[in-house]
N, C-alpha and C positions, 0 to 999 in steps of 0.2 A: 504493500500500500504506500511507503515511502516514497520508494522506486518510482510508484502510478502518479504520485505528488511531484517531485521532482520534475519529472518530466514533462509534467503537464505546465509550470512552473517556468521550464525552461519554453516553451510552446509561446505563453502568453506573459511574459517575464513581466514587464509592466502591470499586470493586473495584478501579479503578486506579492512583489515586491511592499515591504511595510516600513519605506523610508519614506512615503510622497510627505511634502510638508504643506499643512494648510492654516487657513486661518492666520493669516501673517500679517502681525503688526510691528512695522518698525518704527525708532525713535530719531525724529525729526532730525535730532544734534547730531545722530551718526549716519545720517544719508545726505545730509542738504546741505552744499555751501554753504559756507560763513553767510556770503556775500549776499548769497538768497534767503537764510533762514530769519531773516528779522532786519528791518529799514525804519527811516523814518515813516513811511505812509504804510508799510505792512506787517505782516507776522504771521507764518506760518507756523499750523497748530501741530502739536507736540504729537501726536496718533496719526503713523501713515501706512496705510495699509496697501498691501499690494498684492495684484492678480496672480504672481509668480513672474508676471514679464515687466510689466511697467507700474510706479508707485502712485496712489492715487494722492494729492497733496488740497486743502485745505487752506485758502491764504485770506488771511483777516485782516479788514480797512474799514476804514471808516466810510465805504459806500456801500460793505456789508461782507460777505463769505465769496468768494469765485473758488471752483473748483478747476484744479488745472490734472491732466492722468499726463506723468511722463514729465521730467527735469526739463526738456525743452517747452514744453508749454508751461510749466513753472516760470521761466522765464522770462514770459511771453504776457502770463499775466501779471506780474510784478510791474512792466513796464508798462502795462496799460494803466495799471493802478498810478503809476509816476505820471501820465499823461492827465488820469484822472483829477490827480490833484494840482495839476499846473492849471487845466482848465477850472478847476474849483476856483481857485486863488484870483483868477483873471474876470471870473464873473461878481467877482464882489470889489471890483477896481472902479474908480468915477469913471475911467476911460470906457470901460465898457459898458459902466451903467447911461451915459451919453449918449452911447451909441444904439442903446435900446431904445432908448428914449426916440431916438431918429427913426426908429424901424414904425413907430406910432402904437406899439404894443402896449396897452393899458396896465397889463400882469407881468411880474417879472417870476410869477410863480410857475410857471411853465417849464421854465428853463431852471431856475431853484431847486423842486423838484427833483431834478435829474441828479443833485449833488446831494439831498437831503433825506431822500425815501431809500433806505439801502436794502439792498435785497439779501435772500439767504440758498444759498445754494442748494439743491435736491441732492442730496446723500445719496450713498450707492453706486456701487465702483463699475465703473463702464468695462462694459462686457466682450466690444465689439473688437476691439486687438484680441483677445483672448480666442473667439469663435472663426477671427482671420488665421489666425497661427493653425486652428484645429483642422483648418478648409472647410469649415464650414460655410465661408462666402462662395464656393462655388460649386454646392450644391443645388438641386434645383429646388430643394427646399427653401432655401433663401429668398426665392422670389415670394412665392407664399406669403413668408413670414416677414420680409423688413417693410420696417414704417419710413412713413415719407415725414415723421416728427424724432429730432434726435434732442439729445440735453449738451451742453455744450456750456463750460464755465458756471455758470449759474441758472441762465435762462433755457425753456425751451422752444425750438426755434421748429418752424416749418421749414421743411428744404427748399421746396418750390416757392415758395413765396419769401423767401429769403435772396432764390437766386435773381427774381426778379429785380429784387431792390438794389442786389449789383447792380444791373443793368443801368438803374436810374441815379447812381452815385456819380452826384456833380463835382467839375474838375473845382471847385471850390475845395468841398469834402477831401479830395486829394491832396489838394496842397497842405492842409491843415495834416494831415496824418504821413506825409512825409516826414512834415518840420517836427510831428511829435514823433519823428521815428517808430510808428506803427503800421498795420496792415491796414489798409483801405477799406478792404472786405474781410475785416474781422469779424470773427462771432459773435464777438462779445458787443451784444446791445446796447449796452447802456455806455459805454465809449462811442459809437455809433450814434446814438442818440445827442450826445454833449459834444459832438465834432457837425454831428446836423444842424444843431441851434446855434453854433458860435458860428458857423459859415452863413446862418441868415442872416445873424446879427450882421456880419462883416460885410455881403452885398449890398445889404439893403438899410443898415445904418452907420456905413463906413468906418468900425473897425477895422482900427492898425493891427499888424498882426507882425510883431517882431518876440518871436517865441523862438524862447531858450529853459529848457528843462529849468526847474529850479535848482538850487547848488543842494538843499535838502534830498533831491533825488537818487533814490539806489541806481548803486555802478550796475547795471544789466547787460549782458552782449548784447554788442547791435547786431538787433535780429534780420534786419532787414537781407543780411546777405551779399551776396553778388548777383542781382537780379540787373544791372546797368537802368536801374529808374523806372522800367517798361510798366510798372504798375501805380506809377502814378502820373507818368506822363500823356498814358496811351485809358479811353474810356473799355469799359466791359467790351463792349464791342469790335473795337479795335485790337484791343489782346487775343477778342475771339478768331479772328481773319487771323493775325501772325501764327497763335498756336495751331489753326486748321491745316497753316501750308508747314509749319513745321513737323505735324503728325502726316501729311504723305508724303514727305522729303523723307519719314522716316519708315514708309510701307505700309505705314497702317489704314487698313481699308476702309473704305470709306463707310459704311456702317459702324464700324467702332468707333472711327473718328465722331460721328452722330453720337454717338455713344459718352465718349471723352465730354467733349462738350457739353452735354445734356445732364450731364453725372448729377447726382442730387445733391454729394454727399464733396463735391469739387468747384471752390473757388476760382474766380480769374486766377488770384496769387499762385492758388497750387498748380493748376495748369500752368499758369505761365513758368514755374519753378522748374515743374517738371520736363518741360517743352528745354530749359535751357540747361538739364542733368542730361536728358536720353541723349539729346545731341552728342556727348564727349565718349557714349556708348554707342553712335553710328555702325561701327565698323565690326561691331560684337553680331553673330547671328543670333535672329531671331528678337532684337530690341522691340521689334513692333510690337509683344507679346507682352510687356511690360506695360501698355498706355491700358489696355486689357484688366489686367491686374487691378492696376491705381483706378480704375470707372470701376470697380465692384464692391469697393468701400461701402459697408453700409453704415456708417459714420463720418464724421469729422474728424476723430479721435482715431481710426481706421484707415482712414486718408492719408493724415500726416502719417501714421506711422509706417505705411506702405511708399508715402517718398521718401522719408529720412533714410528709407531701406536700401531705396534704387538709388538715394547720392552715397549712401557708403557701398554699393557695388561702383560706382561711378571713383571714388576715392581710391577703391582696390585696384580698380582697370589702370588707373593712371600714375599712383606711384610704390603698389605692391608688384603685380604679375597679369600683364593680358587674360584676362576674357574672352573665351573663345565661343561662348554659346549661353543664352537667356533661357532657364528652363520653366516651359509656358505654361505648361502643363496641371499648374499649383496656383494655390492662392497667395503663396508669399511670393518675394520676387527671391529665383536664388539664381546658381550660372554655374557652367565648364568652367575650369582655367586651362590654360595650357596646357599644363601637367596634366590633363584631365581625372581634375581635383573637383568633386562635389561642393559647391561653397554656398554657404549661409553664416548670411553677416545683419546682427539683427540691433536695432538701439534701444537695446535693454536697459530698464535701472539698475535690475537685479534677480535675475535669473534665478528660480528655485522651481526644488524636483516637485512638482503638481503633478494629478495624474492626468490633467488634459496636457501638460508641458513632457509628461512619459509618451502619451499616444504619440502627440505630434512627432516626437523623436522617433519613437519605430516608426511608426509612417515613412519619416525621410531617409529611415534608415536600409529603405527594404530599395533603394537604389543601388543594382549593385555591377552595374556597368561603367564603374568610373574604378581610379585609381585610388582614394579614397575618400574621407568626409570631412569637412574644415568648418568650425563653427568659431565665428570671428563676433567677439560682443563687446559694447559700446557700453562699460557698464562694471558691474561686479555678479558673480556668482557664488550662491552657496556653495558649502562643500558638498554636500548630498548632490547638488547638481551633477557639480563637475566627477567626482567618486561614479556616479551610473551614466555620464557623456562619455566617461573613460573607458569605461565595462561596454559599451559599446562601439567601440574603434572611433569615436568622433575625436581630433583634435579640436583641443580650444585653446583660442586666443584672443586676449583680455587686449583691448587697444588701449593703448594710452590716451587720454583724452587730455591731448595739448591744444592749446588756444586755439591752435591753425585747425586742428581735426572738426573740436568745436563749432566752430566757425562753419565747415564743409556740411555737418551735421545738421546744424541749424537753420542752416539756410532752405531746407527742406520742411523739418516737421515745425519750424518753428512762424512758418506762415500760414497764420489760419482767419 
């Protein structure tokens, strides 16, 4: 009967195995930047719990709770919170109040509001990285089941009526969200909303607009990237034409290109991000297969984490080891190397042995037409991870996350 165990054991090892680790809370001081775990305008709460792939974080302001999943969008909303409170500080200036006054606006409570009513964010750790890792986004069950309403920072947002409101983001809105070094078509509403009223005020009752962070604002990377400006020079539409010809410059057919663009769950920003990663993968087979992938997002949270993927396959291609092949076939983005080496390269915060985090691995593990298996993470892993990655021939390796990598990283998941 032993024997009958064992082997059944070695059959389905993952089901067996009694080291999966759950219910994981980590503490705030041992995960999070100095630099990010507390500012003047913020303070992220001491309980972070996390999927097994990425940490769900909690960051408290005085316009209320945003929830950010993943250190790069950590980032992402600290600085929005800095933006928040620059435009707070500017709506209680005689300069601005003058220029409401110009706009012939009776209430100045409209726009108050915005800085006053703070919200709380909906608890409960987003699930939709987790179900992408599983392939669950490219089941035909997914159609079925994904909704066209995702949660996102604090608010919940309709996708399609979200994406409209691109569309109609005036090159005012733009310039205002350059100068605060933010994304245009961020998620996050209630920046959105207080970059809408101060570009009214500005049209139409001639606010000056010479904006400089405050010297109180947290150091944040500039998330903005290496995008060359295209998202705030060029409207929705206009992004839309360059990214159409750059997805069949890159083969991808014209149905998915429909596809790309239509996405629910895909920004200008991210398209455009994306439009100017696949390009440095031109010459890799089968990139068309990737634009694929990134449209199946059933999130925002999904999204980013499927670009930050394809710029650290983009990071490997250019100064680890050529890419010889995009493999389509999956819901993650992984590739050949020359060595025809299996490679998954993922922007983890911290990798732990889960039993959806076991499947996934036998799944990828049952590839066995390659040389062999390389798991490259942006991040840290438990030992239990790494102990059953090992027990299954995967190498891993842990990137150093230097300014410059950073930076390659960011420029991806951290436009939302």
């Amino acid at each position: 009967m032993r024997a009958t165990f064992a082997t059944l054991c070695l059959l389905i090892a993952f089901h067996c195995t009694a080291d999966f680790e759950s219910d994981i809370v980590l503490n705030a001081s041992d995960v999070v930047p100095g630099a990010l775990l507390k500012g003047p305008n913020h303070a992220v709460s001491n309980d972070i719990p996390t999927n097994g792939l990425q940490n769900y974080y909690t960051v408290n302001s005085s316009f209320g709770e945003f929830g950010a999943t993943g250190t790069g969008d950590l980032r992402v909303r600290i600085r929005e919170i800095d933006a928040l409170t620059y435009l707070e500080s500017m709506s209680k200036t005689s300069v601005f109040l003058d220029a409401l006054k110009a706009t012939g606006i009776k209430s100045v409570e409209s726009i108050v509001g915005i800085f006053t009513s703070p919200i709380k964010t909906l608890k409960g750790l987003p699930s939709g990285v987790q179900r992408l890792f599983s392939g669950w986004a490219r089941s035909a069950e997914r159609g079925a089941r994904a909704t066209k309403r995702t949660l996102t920072g604090a608010q919940e947002i309709d996708a399609q009526e979200f994406r409209k409101s691109n569309y109609l983001l005036s090159n005012n809105e733009r310039s205002w969200a350059k100068q605060l070094k933010t994304d245009p078509y961020s998620t996050n509403a209630k920046l959105r909303s207080a970059i809408s009223s101060m570009s009214i005020v500005q049209f139409i009752g001639g606010l000056p607009v010479e904006l400089a962070l405050p010297l109180g604002a947290s150091l944040t990377l500039d998330i903005v990237g290496e995008i060359d400006g295209k998202i705030y020079q060029k409207t929705a539409a206009e992004l839309e034409i360059d990214n159409r010809a750059c997805l069949a410059a890159l083969d991808v057919e014209q149905t998915n290109i429909d596809k790309f663009i239509n996405a629910d769950y895909l920004t200008p920003t991210l398209q455009t991000v994306f439009c100017t990663t696949a390009t440095t993968l031109s010459d890799v087979a089968n990139v068309s297969a990737l634009a694929t992938q990134l449209a199946s997002g059933e999130s925002y949270e999904a999204s980013r984490f499927l670009l930050s993927t394809i710029g650290l396959l983009s990071w490997y291609h250019q100064t680890q080891e050529p890419l010889t092949e995009i493999i389509g076939d999956v819901s993650l983005p992984q590739a050949i190397t020359r060595k025809n080496e299996h490679l998954v390269i993922l922007p983890v915060d911290y990798l732990f042995w889960t039993e959806q985090t076991s499947q996934a691995i036998e799944a990828l593990s049952n590839r066995e037409d390659t040389a062999g298996h390389a798991l490259w993470i942006i991040g840290r892993s438990s030992g239990t991870a790494l102990e059953q990655l090992n027990s299954r021939h995967w190498q891993v390796h842990n990137i150093d996350n230097s300014p410059k990598l950073a930076a390659i990283y960011n420029s991806g998941l951290s436009q939302m």
